[in-house]
Every structure is written in structure tokens, then in C-alpha cells.
One Martini backbone bead per residue (centre of mass of N, CA, C, O) as a GRO file, in nm:
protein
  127
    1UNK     BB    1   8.449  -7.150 -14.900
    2UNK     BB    2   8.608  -7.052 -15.155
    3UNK     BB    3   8.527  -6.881 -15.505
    4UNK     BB    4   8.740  -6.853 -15.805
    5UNK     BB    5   8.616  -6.721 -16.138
    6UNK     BB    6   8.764  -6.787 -16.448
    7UNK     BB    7   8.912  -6.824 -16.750
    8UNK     BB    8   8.987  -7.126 -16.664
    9UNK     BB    9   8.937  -7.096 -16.354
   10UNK     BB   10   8.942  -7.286 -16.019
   11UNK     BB   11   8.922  -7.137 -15.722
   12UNK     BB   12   9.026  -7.271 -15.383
   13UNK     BB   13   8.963  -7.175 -15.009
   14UNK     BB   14   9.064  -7.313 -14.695
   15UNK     BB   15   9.017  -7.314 -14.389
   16UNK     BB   16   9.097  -7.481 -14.090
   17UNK     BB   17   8.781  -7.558 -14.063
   18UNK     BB   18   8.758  -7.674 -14.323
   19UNK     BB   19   9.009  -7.908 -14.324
   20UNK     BB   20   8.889  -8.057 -14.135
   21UNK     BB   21   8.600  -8.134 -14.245
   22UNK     BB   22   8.781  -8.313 -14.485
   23UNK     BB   23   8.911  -8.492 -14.341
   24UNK     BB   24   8.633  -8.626 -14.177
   25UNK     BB   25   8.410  -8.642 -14.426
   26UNK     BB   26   8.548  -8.578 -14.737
   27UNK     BB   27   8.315  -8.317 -14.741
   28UNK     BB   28   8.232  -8.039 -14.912
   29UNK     BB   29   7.991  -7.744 -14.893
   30UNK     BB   30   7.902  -7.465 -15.073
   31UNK     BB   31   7.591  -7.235 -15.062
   32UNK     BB   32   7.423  -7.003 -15.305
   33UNK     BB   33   7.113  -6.835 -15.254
   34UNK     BB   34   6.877  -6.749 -15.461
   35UNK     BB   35   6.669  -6.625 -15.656
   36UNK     BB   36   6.376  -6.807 -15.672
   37UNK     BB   37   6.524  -7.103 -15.587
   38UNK     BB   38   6.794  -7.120 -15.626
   39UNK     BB   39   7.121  -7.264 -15.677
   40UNK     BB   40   7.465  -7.272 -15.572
   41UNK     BB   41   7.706  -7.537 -15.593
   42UNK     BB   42   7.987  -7.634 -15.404
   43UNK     BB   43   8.249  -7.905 -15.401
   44UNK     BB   44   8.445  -8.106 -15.198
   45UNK     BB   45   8.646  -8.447 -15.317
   46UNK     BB   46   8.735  -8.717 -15.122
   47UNK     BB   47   8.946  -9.024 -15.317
   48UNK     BB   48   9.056  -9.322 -15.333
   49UNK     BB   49   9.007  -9.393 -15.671
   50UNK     BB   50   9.146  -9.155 -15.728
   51UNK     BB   51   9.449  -8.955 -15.932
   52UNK     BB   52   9.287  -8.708 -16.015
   53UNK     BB   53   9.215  -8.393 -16.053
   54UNK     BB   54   8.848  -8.284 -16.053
   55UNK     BB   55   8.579  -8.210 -16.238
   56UNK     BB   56   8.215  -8.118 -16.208
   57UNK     BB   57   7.925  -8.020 -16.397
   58UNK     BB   58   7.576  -8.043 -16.242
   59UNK     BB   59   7.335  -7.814 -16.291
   60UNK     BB   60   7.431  -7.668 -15.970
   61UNK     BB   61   7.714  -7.848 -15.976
   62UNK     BB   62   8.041  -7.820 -15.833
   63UNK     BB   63   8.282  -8.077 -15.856
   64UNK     BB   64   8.578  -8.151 -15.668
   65UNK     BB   65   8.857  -8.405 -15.702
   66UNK     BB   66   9.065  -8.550 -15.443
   67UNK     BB   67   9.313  -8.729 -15.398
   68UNK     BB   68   9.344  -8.849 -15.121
   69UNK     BB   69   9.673  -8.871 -15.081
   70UNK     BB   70   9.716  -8.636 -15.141
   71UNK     BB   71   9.552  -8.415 -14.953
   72UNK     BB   72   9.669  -8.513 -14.718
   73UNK     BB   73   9.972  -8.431 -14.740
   74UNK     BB   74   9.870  -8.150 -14.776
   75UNK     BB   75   9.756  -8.131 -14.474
   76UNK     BB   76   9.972  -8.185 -14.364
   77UNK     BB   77  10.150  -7.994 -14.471
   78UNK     BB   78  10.328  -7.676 -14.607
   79UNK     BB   79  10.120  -7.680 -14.828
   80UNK     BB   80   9.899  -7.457 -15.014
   81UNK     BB   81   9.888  -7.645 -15.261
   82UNK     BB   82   9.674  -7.768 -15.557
   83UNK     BB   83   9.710  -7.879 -15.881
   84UNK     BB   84   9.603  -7.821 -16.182
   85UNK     BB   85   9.545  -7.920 -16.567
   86UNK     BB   86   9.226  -7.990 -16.752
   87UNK     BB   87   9.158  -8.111 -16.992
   88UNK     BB   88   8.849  -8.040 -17.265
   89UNK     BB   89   8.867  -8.137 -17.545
   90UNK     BB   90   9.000  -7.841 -17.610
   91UNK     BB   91   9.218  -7.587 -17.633
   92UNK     BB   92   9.156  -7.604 -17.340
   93UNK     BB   93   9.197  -7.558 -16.981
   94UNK     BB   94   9.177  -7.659 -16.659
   95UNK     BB   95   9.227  -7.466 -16.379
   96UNK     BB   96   9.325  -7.548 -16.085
   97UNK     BB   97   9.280  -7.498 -15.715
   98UNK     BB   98   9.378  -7.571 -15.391
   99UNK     BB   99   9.385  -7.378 -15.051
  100UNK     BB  100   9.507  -7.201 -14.820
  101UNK     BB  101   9.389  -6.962 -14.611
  102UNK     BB  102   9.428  -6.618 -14.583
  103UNK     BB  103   9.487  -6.325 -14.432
  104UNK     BB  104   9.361  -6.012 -14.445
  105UNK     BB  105   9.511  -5.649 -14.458
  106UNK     BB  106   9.179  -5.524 -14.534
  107UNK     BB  107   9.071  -5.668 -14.245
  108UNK     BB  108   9.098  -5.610 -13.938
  109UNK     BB  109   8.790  -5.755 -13.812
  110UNK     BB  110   8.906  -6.017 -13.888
  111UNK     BB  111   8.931  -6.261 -13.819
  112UNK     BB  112   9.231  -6.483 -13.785
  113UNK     BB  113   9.219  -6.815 -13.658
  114UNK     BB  114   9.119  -6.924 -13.945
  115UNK     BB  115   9.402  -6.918 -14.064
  116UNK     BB  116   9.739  -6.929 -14.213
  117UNK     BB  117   9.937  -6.732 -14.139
  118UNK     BB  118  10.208  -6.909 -14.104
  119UNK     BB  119  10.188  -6.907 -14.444
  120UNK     BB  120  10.235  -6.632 -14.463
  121UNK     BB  121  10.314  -6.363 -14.531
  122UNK     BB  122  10.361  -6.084 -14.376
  123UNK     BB  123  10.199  -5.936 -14.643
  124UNK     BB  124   9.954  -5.939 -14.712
  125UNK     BB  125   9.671  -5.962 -14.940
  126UNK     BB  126   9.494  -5.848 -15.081
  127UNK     BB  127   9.145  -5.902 -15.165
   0.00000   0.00000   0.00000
């Protein structure tokens, strides 16, 4: 699962076996090893009790969830993404962004079949 953070927004890119494993597990997490003993991690988590896409940063982790039923409907469909603004108490919104990922054309020797290629324009888009 990849992570593209700016300001004020949070996406995140699932390859094909990266979805199949939050459909059957329900949650995804991915985990950066810092040196000194440190680590960043994301997780992706659905759930059938939330109604709205949500984050939350808690130590060392950052934690998006996505309501089961949007989720899945997302997953059976050519939907490329999810999106929401989660207002945050400032004039400030966070923009979320979750979505299937294509393969990159600037990339020639990357493996390509766990990628959403069907969905992809013709010309991917540079990385």
C-alpha cells in the first residue's frame, strides 16, 4: 500500500492482492522502519459500524477507515476510488483519497499483473 501525503490530504493506492487482503482480513497496515528502534505505519480498516470515511493519527500510527458497505461496493465495481473532506475542527479539511493503483510507464521492469492496468488510461501516468 503506497502513501502520498500533503498538505491537508492523505492518499493512499492498493494494488490487486493489497485488496484482496482487506476484503478477507479487513485490514491492511503497512509499516516503515526507521532507524533508531523508530517506525511509521498506515493502516487501512473496514468497518460495518462507521457510516463515514475517517482518520486518526495516534503515535506512530496513522489509521484510515472506510465503512464495510462503501468499501466492498467499492471493490466489486470499476470504481477507482474513495474520497471524502473530514472537516478537523480548523478552517482546514482533510482530504482522503483511497484508491486502486495502476501501473507506472516509467517503469518498464516493474511487474505489472498486480495492478489495476483495466483501469488505467492507455498512458499511464509518469510516477
Amino acid at each position: 500500500m503506497k502513501i502520498r501525503c500533503e498538505q491537508d490530504s492523505i492518499r493512499l493506492r492498493l494494488r490487486k492482492s493489497e485488496l484482496g487482503q482487506l476484503r478477507n482480513e479487513h485490514k491492511l497496515s503497512t509499516t516503515v522502519h526507521i532507524p533508531g528502534g523508530k517506525s511509521l505505519v498506515w493502516e487501512l480498516v473496514l468497518d460495518d459500524t462507521s457510516s463515514d470515511i475517517t482518520a486518526d493519527l495516534e503515535s506512530h500510527v496513522l489509521k484510515v477507515v472506510l465503512p464495510l458497505k462503501d468499501a466492498m461496493q467499492w471493490m466489486d465495481t470499476e470504481t477507482v476510488g474513495l474520497e471524502a473532506f473530514v472537516p478537523n475542527g480548523t478552517p482546514h479539511q482533510l482530504h482522503l483519497l483511497v484508491e486502486k493503483d495502476f501501473p507506472c510507464k516509467d517503469r518498464p521492469e516493474e511487474d505489472k499483473l498486480d495492478f489495476f492496468t483495466e483501469l488505467a488510461a492507455t498512458q499511464p501516468p509518469l510516477c
